[in-house]
ZAMARGU-4260 file (C-alpha; in steps of 0.2 Angstrom, whole numbers, plus 5000, padded with zeros to 4 digits):
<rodrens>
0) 5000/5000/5000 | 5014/5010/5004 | 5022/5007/4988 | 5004/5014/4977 | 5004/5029/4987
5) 5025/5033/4983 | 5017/5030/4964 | 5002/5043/4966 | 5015/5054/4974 | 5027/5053/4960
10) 5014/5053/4946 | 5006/5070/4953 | 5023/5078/4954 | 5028/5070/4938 | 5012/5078/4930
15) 5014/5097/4940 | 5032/5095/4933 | 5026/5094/4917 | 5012/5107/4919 | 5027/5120/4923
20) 5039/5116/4910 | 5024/5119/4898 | 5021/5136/4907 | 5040/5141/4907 | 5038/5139/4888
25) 5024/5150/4885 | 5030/5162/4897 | 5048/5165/4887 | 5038/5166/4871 | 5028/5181/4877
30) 5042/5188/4886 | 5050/5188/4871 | 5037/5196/4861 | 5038/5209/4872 | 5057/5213/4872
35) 5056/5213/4854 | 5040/5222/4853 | 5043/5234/4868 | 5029/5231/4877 | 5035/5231/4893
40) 5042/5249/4892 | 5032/5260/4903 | 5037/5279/4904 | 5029/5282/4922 | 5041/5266/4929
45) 5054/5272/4919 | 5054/5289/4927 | 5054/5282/4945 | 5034/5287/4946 | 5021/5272/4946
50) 5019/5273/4965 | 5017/5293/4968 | 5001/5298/4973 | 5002/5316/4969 | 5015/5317/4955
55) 5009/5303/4946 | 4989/5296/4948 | 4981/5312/4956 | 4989/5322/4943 | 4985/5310/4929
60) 4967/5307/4932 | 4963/5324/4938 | 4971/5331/4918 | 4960/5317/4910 | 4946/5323/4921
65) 4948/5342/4915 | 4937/5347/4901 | 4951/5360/4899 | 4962/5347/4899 | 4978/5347/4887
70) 4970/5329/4879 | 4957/5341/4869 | 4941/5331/4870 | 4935/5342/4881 | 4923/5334/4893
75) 4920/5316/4885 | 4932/5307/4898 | 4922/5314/4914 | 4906/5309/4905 | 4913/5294/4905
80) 4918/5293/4921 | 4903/5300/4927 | 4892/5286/4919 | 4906/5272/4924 | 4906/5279/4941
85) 4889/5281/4943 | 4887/5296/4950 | 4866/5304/4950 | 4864/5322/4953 | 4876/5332/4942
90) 4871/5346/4930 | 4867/5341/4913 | 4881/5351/4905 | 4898/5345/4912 | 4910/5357/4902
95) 4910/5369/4916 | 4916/5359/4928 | 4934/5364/4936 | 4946/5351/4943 | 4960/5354/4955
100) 4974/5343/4964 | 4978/5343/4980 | 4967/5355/4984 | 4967/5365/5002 | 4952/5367/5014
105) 4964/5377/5027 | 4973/5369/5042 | 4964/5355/5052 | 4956/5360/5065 | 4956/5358/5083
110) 4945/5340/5086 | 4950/5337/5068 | 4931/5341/5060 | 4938/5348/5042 | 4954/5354/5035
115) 4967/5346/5024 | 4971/5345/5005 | 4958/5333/4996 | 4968/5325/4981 | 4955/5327/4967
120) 4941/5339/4965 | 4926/5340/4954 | 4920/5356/4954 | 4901/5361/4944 | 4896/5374/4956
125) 4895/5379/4976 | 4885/5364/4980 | 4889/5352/4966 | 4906/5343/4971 | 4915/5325/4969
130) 4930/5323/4980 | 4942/5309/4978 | 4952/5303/4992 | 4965/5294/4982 | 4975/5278/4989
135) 4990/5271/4981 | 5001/5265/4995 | 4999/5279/5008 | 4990/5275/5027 | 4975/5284/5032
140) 4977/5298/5041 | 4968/5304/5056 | 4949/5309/5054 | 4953/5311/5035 | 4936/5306/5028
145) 4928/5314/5043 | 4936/5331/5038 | 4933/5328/5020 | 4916/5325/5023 | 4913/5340/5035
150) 4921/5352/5022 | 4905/5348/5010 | 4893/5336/5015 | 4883/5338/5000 | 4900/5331/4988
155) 4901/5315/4983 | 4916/5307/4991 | 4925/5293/4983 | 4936/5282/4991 | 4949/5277/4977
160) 4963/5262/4983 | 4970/5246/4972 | 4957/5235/4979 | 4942/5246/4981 | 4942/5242/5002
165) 4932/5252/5014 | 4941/5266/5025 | 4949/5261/5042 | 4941/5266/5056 | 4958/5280/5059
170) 4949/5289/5045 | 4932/5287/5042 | 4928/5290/5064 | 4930/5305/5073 | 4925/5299/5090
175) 4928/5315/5098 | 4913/5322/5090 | 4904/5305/5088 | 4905/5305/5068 | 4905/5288/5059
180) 4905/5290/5042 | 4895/5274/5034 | 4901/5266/5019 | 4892/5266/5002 | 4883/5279/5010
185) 4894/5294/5017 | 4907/5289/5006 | 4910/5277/4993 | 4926/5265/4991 | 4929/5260/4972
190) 4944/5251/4964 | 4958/5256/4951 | 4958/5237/4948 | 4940/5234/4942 | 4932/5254/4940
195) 4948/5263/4933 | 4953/5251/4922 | 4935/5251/4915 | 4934/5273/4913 | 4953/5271/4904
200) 4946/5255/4894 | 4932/5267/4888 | 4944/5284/4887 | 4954/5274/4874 | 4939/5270/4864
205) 4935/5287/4864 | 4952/5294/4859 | 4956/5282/4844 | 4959/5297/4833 | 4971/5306/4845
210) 4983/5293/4844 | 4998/5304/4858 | 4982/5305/4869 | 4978/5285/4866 | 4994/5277/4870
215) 4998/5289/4886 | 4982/5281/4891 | 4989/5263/4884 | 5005/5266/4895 | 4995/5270/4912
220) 4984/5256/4909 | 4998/5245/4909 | 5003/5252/4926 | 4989/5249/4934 | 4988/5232/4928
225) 5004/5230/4937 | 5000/5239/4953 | 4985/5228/4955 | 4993/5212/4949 | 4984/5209/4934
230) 4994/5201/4921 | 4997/5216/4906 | 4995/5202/4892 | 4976/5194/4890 | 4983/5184/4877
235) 4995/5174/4888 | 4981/5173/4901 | 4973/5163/4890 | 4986/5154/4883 | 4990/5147/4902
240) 4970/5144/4904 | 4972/5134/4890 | 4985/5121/4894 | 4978/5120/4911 | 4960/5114/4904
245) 4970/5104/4890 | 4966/5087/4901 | 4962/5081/4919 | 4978/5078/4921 | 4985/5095/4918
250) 4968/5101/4927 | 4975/5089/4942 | 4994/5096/4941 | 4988/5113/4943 | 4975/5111/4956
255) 4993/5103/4966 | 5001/5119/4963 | 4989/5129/4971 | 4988/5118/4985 | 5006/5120/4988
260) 5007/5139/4987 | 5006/5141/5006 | 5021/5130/5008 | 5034/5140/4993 | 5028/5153/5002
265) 5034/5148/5020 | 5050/5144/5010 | 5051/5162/5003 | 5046/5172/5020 | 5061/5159/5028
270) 5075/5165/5017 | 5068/5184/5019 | 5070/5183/5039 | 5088/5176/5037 | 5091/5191/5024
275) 5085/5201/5039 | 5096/5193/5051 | 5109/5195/5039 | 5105/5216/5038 | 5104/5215/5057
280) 5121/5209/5058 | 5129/5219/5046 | 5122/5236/5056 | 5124/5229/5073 | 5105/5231/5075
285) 5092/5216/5083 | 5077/5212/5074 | 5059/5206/5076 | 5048/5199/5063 | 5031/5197/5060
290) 5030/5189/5042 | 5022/5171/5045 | 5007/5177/5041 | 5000/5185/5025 | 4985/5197/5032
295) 4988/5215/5035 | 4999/5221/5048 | 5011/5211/5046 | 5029/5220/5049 | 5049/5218/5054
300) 5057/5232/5065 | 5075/5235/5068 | 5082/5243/5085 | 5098/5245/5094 | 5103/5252/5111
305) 5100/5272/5104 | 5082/5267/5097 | 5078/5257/5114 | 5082/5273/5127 | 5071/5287/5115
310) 5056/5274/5114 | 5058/5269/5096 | 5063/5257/5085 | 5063/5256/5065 | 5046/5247/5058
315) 5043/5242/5041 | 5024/5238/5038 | 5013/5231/5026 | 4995/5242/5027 | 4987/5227/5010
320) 4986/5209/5014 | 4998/5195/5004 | 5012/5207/5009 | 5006/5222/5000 | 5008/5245/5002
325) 5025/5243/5014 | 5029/5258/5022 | 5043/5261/5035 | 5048/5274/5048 | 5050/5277/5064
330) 5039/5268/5077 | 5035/5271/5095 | 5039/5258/5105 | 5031/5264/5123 | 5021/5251/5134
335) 5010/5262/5144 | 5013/5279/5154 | 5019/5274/5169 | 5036/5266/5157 | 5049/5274/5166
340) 5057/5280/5148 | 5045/5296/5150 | 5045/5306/5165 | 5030/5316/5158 | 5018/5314/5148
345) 5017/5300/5134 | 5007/5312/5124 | 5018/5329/5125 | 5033/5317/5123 | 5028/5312/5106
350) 5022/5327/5101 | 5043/5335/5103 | 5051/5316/5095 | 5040/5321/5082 | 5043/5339/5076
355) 5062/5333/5081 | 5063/5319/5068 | 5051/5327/5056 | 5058/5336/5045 | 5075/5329/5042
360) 5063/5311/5040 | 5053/5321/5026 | 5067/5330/5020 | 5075/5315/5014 | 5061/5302/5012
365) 5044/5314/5008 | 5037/5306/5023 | 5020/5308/5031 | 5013/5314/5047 | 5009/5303/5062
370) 5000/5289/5058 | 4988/5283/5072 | 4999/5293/5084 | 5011/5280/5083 | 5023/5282/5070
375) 5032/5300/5072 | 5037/5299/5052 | 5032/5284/5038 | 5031/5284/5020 | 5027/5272/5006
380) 5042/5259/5003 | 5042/5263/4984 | 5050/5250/4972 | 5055/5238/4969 | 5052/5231/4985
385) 5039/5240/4993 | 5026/5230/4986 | 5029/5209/4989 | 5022/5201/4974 | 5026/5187/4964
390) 5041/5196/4955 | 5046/5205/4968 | 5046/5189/4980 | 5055/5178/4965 | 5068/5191/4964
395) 5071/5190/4984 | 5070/5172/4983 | 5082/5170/4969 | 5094/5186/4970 | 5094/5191/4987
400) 5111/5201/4987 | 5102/5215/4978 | 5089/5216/4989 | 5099/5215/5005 | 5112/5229/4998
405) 5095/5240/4995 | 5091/5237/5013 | 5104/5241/5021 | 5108/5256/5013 | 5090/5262/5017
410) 5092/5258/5039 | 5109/5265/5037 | 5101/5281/5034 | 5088/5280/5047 | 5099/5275/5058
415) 5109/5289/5053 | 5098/5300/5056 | 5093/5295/5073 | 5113/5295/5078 | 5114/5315/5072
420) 5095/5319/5082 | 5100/5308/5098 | 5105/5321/5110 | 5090/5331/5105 | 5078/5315/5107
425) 5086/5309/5123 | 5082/5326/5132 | 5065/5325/5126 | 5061/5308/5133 | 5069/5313/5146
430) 5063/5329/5152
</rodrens>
């Protein structure tokens, strides 16, 4: 018996052996095609942009959005989006209509009711808005739907991420004032992975005869297909599908590879803690991971005697699930008030480690404010190994001195930076 079920063992490996090597082939042919065809040339990636909120997506959705845009078809891709969207209500006439990025509603205010820059902003009139909160990579901040909302409760507030997921409770409640804003109904959460894609599918159509206009939109596309981890050529989708369905067999093989993803996967996250180790070493740092599992929050820190006696340490961590959106910075590391780190209070402590690290943080890394009041600086780990997906993973797996080097470099710096602010942050958790 023991022998049949080495022979079922062996024929199922024999059979997802074969299944890959089938794959492998049709994989080369289309990355071929693609080195010879340039497909996989994509200006935004090129220029260091596909992660940048601002510079990159809110700028290039808001210009598309502009009836007075420089794409001159005036306002036949906010129709568009408008209709894809779903959005009831607007004037008929949708020519007027004034689009700004980043724009400001003044300084947020005490109990954090409005303020802030909303990225995107659909204007028809005083009472006829759209704002769209737009999420690449970056964390919620404190109350930011809440202020949004409060600046004009009459707007339409789109939530835009990669996945279309609702707001976190950091942004959406303001519990000082009671305000919980409801999803689908105080605001609304849409995807770049299935409602973007859709609008650009449809701007495309529309600008077949301005052919500069049609392949910018090509090119952007693309990037969104990546960021959302969609596989830029249909064709090979369907290729693979295809060899799978061929026979029960390959059917069989295939349905073995999925089951064994968790365990590649324990393999990968294995070789990535040593790397960390490995890092640790090299730095003279101790690290902590949290990676064994794939659901949000997961994270690895670093600290070292400095970090330890200021009340911090440095965090990366992942805001997506299946290691996705990575940020790092600076993370407080206090247990409660009574830790005899603080002689004062824990509040008024962060308050000075923040406006000390601050602005050298963002000076170097454009990093972001507090998050949940408990990192005093973060910003988005860009690429290529901010975001873990399959390539990104293979190329850790596989070539893990680059990735290492890349690391390392980056905690020398905030490490760095902590050793040339020390004196200032020890008085401060000391005072």
């Amino acid at each position: 018996m023991e022998i049949g079920s080495q022979s079922v063992e062996s024929l199922a490996i024999s059979r997802a052996t074969s299944l890959l090597d089938r794959t492998i082939g049709i994989v080369q042919k289309y990355d071929a095609v693609a080195k010879v065809t340039g497909e996989r040339f994509n200006v935004f990636r090129v220029l260091g942009l596909a992660t940048c909120e601002v510079r990159t997506h809110s700028a290039f959705l808001a210009e598309l959005l502009n009836p007075s845009g420089s794409h001159g078809l005036k306002n036949v891709f906010l129709d568009a989006f408008i209709r894809i969207f779903e959005i009831k209500g607007l004037p008929e006439s949708t020519e007027v209509a004034c689009v700004d990025v980043e724009k400001y509603f003044g300084p947020k205010s005490e109990g954090c009711s409005i303020g802030g820059r909303i990225d995107i902003v659909i204007s028809f009139g005083k009472k006829d808005n759209i704002f769209i909160e737009n999420k690449i990579y970056a964390p919620d901040q404190e109350c930011q739907l809440v202020r949004y909302y409060n600046n004009d409760r009459s707007a339409r507030l789109l939530y835009l991420t990669l996945d279309g997921r609702d707001a976190t409770d950091w942004s959406a409640n303001n519990l000082a004032t009671g305000l919980m804003l409801k999803s689908s109904k105080d605001y609304f959460p849409v995807s770049y992975e299935r409602h973007v894609l859709l609008w650009l599918e449809e701007c495309k159509k529309e600008s077949v005869n301005f052919p500069l206009v049609r392949e910018t939109i090509t090119q952007y596309m693309n990037l969104v297909k990546i960021l959302t981890n969609q596989n830029e050529s249909e064709s090979m989708s369907a290729e693979l599908a295809k060899v799978v369905l061929n026979n029960i067999d390959s059917f069989r093989a295939f349905d073995a590879l999925r089951e064994s993803g968790n365990d590649v996967m324990s393999l990968i996250i294995r070789k990535i803690k040593e790397d960390l180790r490995s890092v640790a070493d090299n730095l003279r740092l101790e690290t902590v991971s949290n990676l064994d599992s794939d659901k949000k929050q997961s994270s690895f820190s670093f600290s070292n005697e400095k970090l330890k006696s200021i009340g911090l340490e440095i965090r990366f961590a992942f805001w997506g699930e299946s290691y996705r959106k990575c940020s790092f910075g600076y993370f407080y590391v206090i247990p409660q008030k009574t830790d005899k780190l603080v002689s004062g209070d824990v509040d008024l402590y962060k308050e000075r480690i923040h406006k000390i690290i601050c602005p050298t943080f963002e000076e170097r890394f454009d990093g972001a404010d507090n998050v949940n009041g408990l990192w005093p600086s973060l910003c988005s780990w860009g690429p290529p190994w901010g975001n873990w997906d399959a390539e990104t993973l293979g190329k850790i797996f596989f070539k893990g001195e680059t990735f290492r080097a890349d690391l390392q470099a980056l905690l020398k710096e905030l490490v760095d930076i902590i050793d040339n602010l020390y004196e200032k942050l020890l008085s401060s958790a000391n005072y």
